[in-house]
N, C-alpha and C positions, 0 to 999 in steps of 0.2 A: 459551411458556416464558420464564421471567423471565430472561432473560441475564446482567443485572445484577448478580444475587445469585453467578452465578460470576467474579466478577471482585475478586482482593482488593485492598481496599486498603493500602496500608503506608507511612506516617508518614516524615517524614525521610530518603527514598533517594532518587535518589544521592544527598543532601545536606540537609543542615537547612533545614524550609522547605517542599521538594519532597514533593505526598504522589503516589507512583506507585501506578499502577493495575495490579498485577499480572494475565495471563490468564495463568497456567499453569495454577490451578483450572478456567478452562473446559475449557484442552485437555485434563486430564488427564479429563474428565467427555464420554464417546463423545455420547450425548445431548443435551447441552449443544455440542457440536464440528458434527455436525448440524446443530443448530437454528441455527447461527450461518452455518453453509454455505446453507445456504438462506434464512437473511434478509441477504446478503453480496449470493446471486443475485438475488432477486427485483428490486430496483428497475431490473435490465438486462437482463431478460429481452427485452424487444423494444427495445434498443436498438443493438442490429445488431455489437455487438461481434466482430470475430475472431481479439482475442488477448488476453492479459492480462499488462501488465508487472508483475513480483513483485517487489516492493523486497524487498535483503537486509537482513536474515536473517528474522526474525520474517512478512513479508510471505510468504516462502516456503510456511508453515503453512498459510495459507490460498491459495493461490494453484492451488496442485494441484488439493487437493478444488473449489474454486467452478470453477477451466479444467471440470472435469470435468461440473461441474453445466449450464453454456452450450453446453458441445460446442467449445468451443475452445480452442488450445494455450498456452503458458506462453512468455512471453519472458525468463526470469532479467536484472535489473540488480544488479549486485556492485560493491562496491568496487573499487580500483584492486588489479590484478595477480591476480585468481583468475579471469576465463576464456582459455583457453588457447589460440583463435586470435584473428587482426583485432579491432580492438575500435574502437568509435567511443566517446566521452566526451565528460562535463559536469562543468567546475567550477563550483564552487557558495560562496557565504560562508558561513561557520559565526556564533555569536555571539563563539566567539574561535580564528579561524582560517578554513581554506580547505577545500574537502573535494572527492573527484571521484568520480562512477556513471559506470560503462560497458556496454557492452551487445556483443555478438556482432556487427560489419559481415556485411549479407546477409542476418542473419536473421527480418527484420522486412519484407513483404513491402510496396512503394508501395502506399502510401491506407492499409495497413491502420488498422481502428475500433479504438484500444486502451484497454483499459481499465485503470489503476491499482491494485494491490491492497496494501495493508499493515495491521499490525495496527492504530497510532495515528494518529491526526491531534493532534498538536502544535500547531508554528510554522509546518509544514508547509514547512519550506526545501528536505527532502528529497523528496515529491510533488514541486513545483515544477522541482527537478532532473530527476528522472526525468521529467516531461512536457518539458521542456525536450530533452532526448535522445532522446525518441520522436520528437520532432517532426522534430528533425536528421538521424533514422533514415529519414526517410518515412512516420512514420505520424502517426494523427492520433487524437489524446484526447478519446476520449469524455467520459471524465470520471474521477474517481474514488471507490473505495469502502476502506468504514476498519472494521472491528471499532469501537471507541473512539476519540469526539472528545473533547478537552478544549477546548472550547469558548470558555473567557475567552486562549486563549494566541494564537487568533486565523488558526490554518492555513485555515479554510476561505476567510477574505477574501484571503490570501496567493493561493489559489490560483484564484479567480475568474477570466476569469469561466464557467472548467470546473465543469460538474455535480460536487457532493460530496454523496455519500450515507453515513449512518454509523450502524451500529445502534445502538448503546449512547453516550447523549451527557451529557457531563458538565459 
């Protein structure tokens, strides 16, 4: 299935200049959502994975269905102040500002293989983060995997020199 074709583009959002790559057409397309779950899995199928950190929000989407497809569980990363016990954290630079991911203390098991999930790869500040806070957690980053790279902005070199795998690359 051509993936690509579900994914829109749209001119000047957020801002003149930027063309964003919308996936709401994929998810709203069951067959297309599918097809995307299973090319999200396949590069990590024997890569010994036994978790998957889910960047918020959008990463969440996919993070359910592929835990589901490996057989193993989902560690949510959220912004500051939405999970509701212990939390360990990473600050992070923005292009203009500061930003922090946090995760659940405890629930990231030492050694565990984790894996990355979200929809884009970017600049990749935010992957970088979140590997950065697995790492602090005890676990240890397989790599990661992206629905969509935009490819000239340069996340994958940011995030070297972890495996990045990404279906759709722009």
């Amino acid at each position: 299935m051509d993936l690509a074709r579900h994914i829109r583009p749209i001119p000047d959002f957020p801002k003149p200049g930027i063309l964003f790559r919308d996936i709401t057409p994929l998810l709203a397309d069951a067959a297309a959502l599918a097809a995307s779950i299973l090319a999200l899995a396949e590069p990590w199928r024997s890569a010994g994975v036994t978790a998957i950190a889910a960047v918020e929000a959008r990463g969440f989407l996919f993070a359910g269905p592929l835990a589901l497809e490996l057989g193993v569980g989902v560690i949510p990363v959220r912004k500051p102040g939405k999970l509701p016990a212990d939390t360990i954290s990473h600050e992070y630079d923005l292009e203009y500002g500061r930003d922090r991911l946090e995760m659940h203390k405890g629930v990231l098991a030492e050694g565990s293989r984790v894996l990355v999930v979200d929809d884009v790869l970017a600049t990749g500040g935010t992957a970088a983060a979140c590997m950065k806070l697995i790492e602090a957690g005890g676990g240890h980053v397989v790599g990661a995997s992206f629905l969509v790279e935009i490819a000239p902005l340069g996340g994958r070199e940011r995030l070297a020199p972890h495996r990045v795998e990404s279906v759709i690359v722009y």
